[in-house]
C-alpha positions in Angstrom: 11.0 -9.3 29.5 8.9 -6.3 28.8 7.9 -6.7 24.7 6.0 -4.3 22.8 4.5 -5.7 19.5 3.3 -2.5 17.3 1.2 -3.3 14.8 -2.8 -4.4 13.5 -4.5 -5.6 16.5 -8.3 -6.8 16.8 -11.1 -5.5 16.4 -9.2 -4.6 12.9 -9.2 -7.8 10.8 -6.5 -9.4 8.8 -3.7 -12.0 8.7 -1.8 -9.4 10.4 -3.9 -9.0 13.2 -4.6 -12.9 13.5 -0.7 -13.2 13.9 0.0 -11.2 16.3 -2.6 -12.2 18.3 -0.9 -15.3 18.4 3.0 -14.4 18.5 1.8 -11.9 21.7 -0.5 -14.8 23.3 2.7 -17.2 23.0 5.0 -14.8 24.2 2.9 -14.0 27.2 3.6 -17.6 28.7 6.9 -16.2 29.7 6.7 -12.6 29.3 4.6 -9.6 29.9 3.6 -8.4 27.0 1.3 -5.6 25.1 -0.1 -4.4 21.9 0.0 -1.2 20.9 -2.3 -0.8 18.0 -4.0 1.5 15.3 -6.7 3.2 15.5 -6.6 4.1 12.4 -5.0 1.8 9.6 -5.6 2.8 6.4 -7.7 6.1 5.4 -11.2 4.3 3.8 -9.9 6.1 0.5 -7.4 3.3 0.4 -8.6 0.1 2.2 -9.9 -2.2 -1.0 -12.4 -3.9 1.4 -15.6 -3.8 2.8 -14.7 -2.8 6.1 -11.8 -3.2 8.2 -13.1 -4.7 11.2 -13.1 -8.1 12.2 -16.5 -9.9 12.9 -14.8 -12.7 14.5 -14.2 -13.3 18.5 -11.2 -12.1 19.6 -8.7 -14.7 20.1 -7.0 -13.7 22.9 -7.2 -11.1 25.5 -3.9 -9.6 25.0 -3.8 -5.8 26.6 -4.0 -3.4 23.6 -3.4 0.4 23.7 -5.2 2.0 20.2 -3.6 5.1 19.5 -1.6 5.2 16.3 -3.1 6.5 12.9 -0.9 5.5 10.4 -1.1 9.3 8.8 -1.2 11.3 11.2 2.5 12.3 12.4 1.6 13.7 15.8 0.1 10.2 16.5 3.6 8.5 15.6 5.4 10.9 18.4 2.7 9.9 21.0 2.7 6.3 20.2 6.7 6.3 20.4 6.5 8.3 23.9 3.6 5.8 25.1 6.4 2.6 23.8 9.0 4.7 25.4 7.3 5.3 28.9 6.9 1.3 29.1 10.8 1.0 28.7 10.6 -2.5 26.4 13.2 -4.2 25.7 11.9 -5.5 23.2 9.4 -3.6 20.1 8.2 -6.0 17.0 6.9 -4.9 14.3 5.7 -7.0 11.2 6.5 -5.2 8.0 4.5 -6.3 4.5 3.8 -2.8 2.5 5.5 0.3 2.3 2.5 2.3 3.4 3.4 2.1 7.1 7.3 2.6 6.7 7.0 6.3 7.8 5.0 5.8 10.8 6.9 2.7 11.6 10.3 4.1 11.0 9.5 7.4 13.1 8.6 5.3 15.5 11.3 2.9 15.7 14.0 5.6 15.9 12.0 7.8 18.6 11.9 4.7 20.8 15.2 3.9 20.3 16.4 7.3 21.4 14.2 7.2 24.4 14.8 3.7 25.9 17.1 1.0 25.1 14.5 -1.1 23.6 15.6 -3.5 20.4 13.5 -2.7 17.6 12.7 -6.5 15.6 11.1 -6.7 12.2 9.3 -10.2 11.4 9.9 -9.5 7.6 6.3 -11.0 5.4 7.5 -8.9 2.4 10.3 -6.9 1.6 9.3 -6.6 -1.9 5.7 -5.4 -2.1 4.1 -8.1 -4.7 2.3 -5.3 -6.1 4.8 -2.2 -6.3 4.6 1.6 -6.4 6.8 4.6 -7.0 8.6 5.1 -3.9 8.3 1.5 -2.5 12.8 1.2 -2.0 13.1 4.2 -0.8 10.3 3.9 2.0 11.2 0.3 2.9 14.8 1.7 3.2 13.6 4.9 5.8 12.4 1.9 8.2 15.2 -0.7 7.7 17.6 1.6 9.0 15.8 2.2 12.0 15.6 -1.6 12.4 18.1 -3.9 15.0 17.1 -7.5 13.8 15.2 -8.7 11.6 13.5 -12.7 11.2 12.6 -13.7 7.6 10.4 -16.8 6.9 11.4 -18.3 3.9 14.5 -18.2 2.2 12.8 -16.0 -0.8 12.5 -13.6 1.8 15.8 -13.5 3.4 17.2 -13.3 -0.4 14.9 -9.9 -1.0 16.3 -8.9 2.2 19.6 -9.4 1.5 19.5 -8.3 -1.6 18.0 -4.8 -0.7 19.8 -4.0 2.8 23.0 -6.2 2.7 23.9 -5.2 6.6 20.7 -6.7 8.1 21.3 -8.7 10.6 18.7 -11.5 10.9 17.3 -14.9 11.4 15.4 -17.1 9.4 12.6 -18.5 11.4 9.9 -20.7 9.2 5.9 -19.2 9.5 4.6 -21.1 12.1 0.8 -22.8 11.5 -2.1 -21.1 12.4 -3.6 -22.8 15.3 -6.6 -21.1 16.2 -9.0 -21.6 13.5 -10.8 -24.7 16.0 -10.9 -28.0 15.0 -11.7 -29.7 11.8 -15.1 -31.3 11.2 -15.7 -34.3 8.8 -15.8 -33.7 5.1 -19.5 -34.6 4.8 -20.6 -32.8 7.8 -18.8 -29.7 6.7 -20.3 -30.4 2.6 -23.7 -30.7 3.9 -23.2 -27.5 6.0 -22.9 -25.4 2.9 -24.7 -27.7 0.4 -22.2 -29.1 -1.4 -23.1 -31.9 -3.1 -19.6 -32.7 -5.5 -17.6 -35.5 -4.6 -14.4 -33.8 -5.7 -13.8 -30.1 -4.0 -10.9 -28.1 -3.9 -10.5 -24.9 -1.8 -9.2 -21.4 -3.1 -8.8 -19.5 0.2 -7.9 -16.0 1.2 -8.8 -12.2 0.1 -8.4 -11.8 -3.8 -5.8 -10.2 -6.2 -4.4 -10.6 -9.2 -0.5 -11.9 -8.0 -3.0 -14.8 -6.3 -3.9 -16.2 -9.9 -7.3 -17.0 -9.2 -7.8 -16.1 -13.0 -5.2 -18.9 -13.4 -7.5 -21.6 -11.8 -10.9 -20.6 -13.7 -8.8 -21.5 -16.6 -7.4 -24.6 -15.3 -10.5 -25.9 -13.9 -12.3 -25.5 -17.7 -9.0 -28.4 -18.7 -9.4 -30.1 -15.0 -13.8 -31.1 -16.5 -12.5 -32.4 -19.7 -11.1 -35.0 -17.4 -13.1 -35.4 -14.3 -15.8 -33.4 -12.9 -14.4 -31.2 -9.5 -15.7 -28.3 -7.8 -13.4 -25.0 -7.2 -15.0 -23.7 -4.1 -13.2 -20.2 -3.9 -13.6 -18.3 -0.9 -12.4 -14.8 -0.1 -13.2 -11.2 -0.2 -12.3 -9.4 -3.9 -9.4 -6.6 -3.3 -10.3 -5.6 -7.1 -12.9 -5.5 -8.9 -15.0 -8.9 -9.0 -16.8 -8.0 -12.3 -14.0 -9.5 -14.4 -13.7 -12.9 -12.3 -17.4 -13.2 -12.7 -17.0 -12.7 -16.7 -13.9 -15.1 -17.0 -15.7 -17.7 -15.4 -18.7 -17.4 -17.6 -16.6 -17.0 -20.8 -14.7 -20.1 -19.8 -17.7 -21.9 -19.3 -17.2 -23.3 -15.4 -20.3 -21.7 -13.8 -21.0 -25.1 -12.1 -17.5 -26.0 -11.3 -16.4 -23.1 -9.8 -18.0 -21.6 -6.9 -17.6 -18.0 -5.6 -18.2 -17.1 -1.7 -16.8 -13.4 -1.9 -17.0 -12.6 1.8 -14.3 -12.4 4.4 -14.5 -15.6 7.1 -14.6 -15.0 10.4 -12.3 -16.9 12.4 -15.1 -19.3 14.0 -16.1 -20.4 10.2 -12.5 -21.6 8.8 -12.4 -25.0 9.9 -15.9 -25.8 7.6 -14.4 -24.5 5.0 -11.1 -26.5 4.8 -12.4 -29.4 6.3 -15.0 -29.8 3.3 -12.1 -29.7 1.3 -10.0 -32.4 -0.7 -7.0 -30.0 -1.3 -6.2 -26.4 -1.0 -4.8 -25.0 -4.5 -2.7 -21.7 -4.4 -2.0 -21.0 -8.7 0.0 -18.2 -6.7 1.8 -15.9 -9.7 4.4 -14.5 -7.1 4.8 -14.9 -2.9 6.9 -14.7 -0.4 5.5 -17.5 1.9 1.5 -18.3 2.3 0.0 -18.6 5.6 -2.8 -20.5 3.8 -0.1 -23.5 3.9 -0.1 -22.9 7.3 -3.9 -23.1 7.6 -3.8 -25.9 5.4 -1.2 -28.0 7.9 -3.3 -27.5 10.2 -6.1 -28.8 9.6 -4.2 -32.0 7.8 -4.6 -30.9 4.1 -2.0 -31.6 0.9 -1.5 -27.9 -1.5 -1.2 -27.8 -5.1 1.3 -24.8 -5.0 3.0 -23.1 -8.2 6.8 -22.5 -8.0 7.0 -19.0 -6.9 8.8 -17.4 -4.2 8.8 -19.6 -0.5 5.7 -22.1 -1.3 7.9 -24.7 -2.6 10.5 -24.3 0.2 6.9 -25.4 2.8 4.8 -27.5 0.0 6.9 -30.4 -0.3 6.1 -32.1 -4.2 5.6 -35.1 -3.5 5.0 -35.4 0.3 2.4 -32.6 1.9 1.6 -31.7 -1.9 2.4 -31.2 -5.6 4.5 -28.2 -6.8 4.0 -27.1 -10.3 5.5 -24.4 -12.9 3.7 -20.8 -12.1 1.5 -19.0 -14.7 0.5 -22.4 -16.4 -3.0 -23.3 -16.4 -2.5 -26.8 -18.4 0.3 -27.5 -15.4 -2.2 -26.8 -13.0 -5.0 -28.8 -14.2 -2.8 -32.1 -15.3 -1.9 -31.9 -11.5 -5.5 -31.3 -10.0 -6.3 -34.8 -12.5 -3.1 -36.5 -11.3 -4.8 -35.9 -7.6 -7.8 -37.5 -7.7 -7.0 -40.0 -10.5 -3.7 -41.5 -8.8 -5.6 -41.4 -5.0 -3.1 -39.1 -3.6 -5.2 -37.5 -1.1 -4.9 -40.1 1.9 -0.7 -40.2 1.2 -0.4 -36.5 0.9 -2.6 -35.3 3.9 -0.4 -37.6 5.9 2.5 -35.9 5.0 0.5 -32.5 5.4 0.1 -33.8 9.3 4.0 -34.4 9.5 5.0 -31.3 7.5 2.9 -29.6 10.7 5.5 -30.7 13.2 8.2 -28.8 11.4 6.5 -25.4 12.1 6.1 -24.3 15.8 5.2 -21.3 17.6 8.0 -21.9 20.3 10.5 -22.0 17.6 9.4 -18.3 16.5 9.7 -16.9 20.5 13.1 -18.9 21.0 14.6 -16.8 17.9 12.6 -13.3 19.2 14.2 -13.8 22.4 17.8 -14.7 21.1 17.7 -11.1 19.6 17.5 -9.2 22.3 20.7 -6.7 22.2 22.5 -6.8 25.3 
């Protein structure tokens, strides 16, 4: 088959980008497939960041076409005539903000009109965890233009059911990210980057407040009452990183909590979470968490909060513990019960099995099954 994934595509950075580098590299083994990608993704007015580019390697040499500006209508139409010209038959599309449903949606019902192509939607977010006027009515302007759609959790295929009862769709679990490298030993990767605690957990991934990092400074002040563990937090601030810096001096964890503001490149994630005990998400809402994924991968249990699709991945008591959200005692009593009951040996084991549950062949079996014929 001819597929067409539209969407964030290296040198532009991101989870987005990162996935579907992968889903198009996958799908190549049996198909030809092609990015088409932005060249502009969000006006700099609007991108919290430091820049949107990726410093990393790419990870695979997929064929990308940069042409869409996500507002800039004249660059939907000559995107959609670009997808058109290639005659798909299949176009994917990963949706997680409402920001892109006009360009998106234009798109989708151009190409449509043009070629017989099915238009899929791999669904991170139908509900934007931080929302805006205007959010249901966008998301509704590019459902409609939408064939099938694959949700991976069943918090998301609730939200999508919820909000667009006619979707027709299948519910394919987030496959792990494989392509951070390998993982290194714990004292290799501590001695790396000078980390000298015995105890470390790892807060990964770009900062906001529906992540609860706020949540974590507070349990970590209960978690030294008990035991002494380091918080190594690593991620770039979407908001303002004064206030973090203030709640963790207030709280009075400058030494147990660890701040590495900066976005990782691809070739520097394996240090991180292979220096790691656990990974710790004090998530206050989410749909799924591709750190789970990241975690999997390189053999780690999570200490998840109740929210969303995390507990339907972090299994309590197997690859992890699951505790109640927005509860920093919660958190902390199960960070203590981790180190003081030994549970890092039994729960990375399960971590390694939980891995097998979640593979990338799975995700291009259901893409293909959705072709319309």
């Amino acid at each position: 088959m001819k597929i067409l994934i539209l969407g964030t595509a290296y040198p532009l950075r991101g989870a987005m980008a990162q996935l579907n580098a992968i889903l198009g590299w996958h799908l190549s083994k049996k198909h030809d497939v092609e990015i088409v990608s932005f060249k502009r993704q969000y006006p700099s007015l609007f991108f919290p960041g430091k820049t949107q580019f990726d410093p990393s390697k790419p990870l695979f040499p997929l064929p990308t076409t940069v042409i869409l500006d996500s507002i800039n209508p004249l660059s939907w139409y000559n995107t959609a005539r670009i997808i058109a010209q290639r005659q798909p038959h299949l176009v994917i599309m990963r949706y997680w903000m409402p920001f892109f449903a006009p360009c998106f949606g234009t798109i989708a019902r151009l190409v449509k009109r043009w070629s017989d192509a099915t238009v899929v939607c791999i669904c991170d977010n139908v509900i934007p965890h931080e929302r805006r006027p205007g959010d249901r009515w966008l998301t509704r302007y590019f459902f409609r233009s939408v064939d099938r759609f694959i949700v991976q959790s069943k918090a998301v295929e609730q939200d999508l059911l919820a909000f667009y009862p006619q979707a027709r769709y299948l519910l394919v679990s987030h496959p792990v990210y494989d392509v951070f490298g390998v993982a290194v030993s714990k004292d290799d990767a501590r001695k790396k980057m000078g980390i000298t605690s015995e105890r470390v957990v790892l807060f990964f991934g770009y900062i906001r407040r529906y992540k609860g990092l706020h949540l974590l400074i507070d349990a970590m002040k209960l978690v030294n009452e008990s035991l002494p563990v380091k918080a190594l937090v690593v991620g770039e601030f979407y908001e303002d990183e004064k206030p973090y810096r203030e709640h963790i001096t207030h709280a009075g964890v400058e030494q147990s909590v660890q701040l590495v503001p900066e976005y990782v490149p691809n070739e520097k994630v394996a240090d991180y979470f292979s220096a790691a005990d656990v990974v710790v998400l004090p998530y206050l809402s989410a749909t799924q968490s591709g750190i789970t994924q990241i975690a999997y991968n390189f053999g780690k249990p999570v200490i998840a909060t109740d929210v969303g699709g995390l507990a339907e991945v972090v299994v309590d008591g197997v690859s992890g513990l699951v505790v109640p959200p927005n509860d920093p005692r919660k958190f902390a009593d199960a960070i203590v019960k981790f180190y003081n009951e030994d549970l890092e040996e039994t729960l990375a084991a399960g971590s390694r099995q939980e891995k097998k549950k979640y593979s990338w062949d799975t995700m291009v079996e259901a893409i293909e099954s959705l072709v319309v014929r």
